[in-house]
C-alpha positions as CSV (number, residue, x, y, z in Angstrom):
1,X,25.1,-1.0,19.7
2,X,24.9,2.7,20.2
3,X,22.0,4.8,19.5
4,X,22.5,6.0,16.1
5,X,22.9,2.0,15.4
6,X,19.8,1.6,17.5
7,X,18.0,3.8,15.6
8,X,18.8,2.5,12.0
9,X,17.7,-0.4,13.3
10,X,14.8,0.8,14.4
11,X,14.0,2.2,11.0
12,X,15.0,-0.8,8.9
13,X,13.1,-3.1,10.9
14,X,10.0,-1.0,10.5
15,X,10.2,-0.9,7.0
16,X,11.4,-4.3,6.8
17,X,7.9,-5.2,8.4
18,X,6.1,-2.8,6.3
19,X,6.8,-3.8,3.1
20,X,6.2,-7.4,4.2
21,X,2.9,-6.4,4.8
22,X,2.5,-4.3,1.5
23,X,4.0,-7.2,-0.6
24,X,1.0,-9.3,0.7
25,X,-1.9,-7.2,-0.3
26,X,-3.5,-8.3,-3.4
27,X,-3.2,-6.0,-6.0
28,X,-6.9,-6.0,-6.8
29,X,-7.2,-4.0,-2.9
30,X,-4.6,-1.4,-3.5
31,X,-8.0,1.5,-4.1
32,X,-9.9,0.2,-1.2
33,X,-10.8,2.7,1.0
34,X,-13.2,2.0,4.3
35,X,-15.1,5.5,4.1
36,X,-14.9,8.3,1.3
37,X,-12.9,10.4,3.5
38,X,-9.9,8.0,4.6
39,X,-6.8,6.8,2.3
40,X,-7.0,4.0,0.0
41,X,-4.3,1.6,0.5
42,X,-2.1,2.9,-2.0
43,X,-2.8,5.8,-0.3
44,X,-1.6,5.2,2.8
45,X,1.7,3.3,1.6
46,X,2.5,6.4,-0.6
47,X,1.5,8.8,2.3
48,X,4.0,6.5,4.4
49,X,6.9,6.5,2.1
50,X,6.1,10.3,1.3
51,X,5.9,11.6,4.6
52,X,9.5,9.8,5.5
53,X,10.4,12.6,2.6
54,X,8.6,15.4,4.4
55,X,10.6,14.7,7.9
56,X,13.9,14.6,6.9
57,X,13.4,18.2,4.8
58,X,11.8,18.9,8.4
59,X,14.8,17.5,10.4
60,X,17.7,19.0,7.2
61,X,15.6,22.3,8.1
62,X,15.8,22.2,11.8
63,X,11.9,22.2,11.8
64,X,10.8,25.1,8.8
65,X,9.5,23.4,5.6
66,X,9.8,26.4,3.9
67,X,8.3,26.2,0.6
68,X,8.9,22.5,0.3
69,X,7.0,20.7,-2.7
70,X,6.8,17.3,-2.7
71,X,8.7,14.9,-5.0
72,X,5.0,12.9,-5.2
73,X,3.4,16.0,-5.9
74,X,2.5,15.1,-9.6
75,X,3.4,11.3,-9.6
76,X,0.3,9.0,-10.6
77,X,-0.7,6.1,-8.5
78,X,0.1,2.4,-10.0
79,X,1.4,-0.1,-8.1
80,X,3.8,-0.8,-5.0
81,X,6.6,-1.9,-7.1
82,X,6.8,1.8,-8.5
83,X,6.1,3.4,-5.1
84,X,8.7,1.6,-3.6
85,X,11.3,2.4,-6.6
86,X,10.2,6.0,-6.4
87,X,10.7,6.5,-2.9
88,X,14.0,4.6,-2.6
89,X,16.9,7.5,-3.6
90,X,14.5,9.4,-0.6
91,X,14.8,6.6,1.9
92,X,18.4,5.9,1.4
93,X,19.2,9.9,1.9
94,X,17.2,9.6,4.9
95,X,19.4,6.7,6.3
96,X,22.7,8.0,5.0
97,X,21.2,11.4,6.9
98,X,21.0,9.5,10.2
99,X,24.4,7.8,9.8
100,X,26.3,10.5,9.7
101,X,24.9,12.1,13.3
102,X,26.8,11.6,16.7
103,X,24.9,10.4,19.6
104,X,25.2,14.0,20.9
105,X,23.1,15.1,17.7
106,X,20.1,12.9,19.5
107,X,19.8,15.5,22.4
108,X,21.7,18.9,21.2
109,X,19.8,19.3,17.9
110,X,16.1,20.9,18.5
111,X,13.6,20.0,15.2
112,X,11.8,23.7,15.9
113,X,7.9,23.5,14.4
114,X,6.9,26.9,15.2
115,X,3.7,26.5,13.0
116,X,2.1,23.7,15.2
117,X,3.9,24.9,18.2
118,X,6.4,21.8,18.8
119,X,9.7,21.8,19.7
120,X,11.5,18.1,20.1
121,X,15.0,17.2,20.5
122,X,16.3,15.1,17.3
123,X,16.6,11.3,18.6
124,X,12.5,12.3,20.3
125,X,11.7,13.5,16.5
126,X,13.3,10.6,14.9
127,X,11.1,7.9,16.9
128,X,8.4,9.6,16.3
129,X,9.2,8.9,12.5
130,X,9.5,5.6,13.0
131,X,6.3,5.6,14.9
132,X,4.4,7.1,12.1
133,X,4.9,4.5,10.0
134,X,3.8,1.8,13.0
135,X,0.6,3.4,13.0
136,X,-0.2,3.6,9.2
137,X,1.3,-0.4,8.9
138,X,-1.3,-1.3,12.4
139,X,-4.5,0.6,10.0
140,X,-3.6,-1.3,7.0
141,X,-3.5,-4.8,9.1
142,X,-7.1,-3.3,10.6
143,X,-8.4,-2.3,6.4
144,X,-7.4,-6.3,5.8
145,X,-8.9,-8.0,8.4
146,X,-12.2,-6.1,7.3
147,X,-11.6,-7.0,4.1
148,X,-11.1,-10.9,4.9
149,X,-7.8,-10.8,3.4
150,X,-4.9,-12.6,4.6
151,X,-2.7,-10.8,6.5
152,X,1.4,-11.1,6.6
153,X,3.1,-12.4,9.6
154,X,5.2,-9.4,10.2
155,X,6.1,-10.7,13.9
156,X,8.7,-12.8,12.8
């Protein structure tokens, strides 16, 4: 495998996992919310699947957002099923994005965030991505277990 294979991987493997764990939380939970000021589940999967959205415009841009709206912007909550098909023409851009790179792309493209005063080389920014959505899939395992719900095996 190269990196750009590793990468993919990567991604698909996160998601894979993911949406396991999404598929598994009762429908009934989706507007739970520990405290008044964190997301709600559906929340946090839509803040996971929309933020994919807001990187790639970040990487396409080479770091400026410009005046980037979001796709989600007016979209009501429902249910995962509709998430998910929302979000899917984003996530297969993003992955048709990353197959067309070289492994050179990885260290000679710079992502340039001059507004929060970051500047990463593209296959840094891309794990960081990935890593994103670790962290949101790790809180929603944490919002089950308080919850007493059953949680997915994603460690398959």
């Amino acid at each position: 495998m190269n990196a750009i294979e590793i990468i993919l991987l990567n991604f698909s493997e996160t998601r894979r996992r993911s949406i396991k764990l999404w598929e598994n939380i009762p429908t009934e939970f989706l507007n739970w919310k520990p405290d008044q000021k964190a997301f709600s589940i559906i929340e946090m999967i839509r803040h996971t699947l929309e933020g994919e959205h807001l990187f790639h415009t970040i990487i396409k841009n080479r770091g400026d957002l410009g005046d980037y709206v979001s796709p989600w912007k007016n979209l009501a909550y429902s249910d995962l099923k509709n998430e998910l098909n929302f979000a899917e023409k984003y996530r297969n851009s993003f992955m048709d994005m990353i197959k067309t790179l070289d492994e050179t792309d990885l260290e000679s493209i710079r992502i340039e965030r001059k507004e929060v005063g970051q500047s990463k080389k593209l296959g840094d920014y891309l794990n960081r991505i990935a890593y994103h959505e670790s962290v949101h899939t790790g809180q929603l395992l944490g919002y089950l277990r308080t919850l007493g719900v059953k949680r997915a095996q994603i460690w398959d």
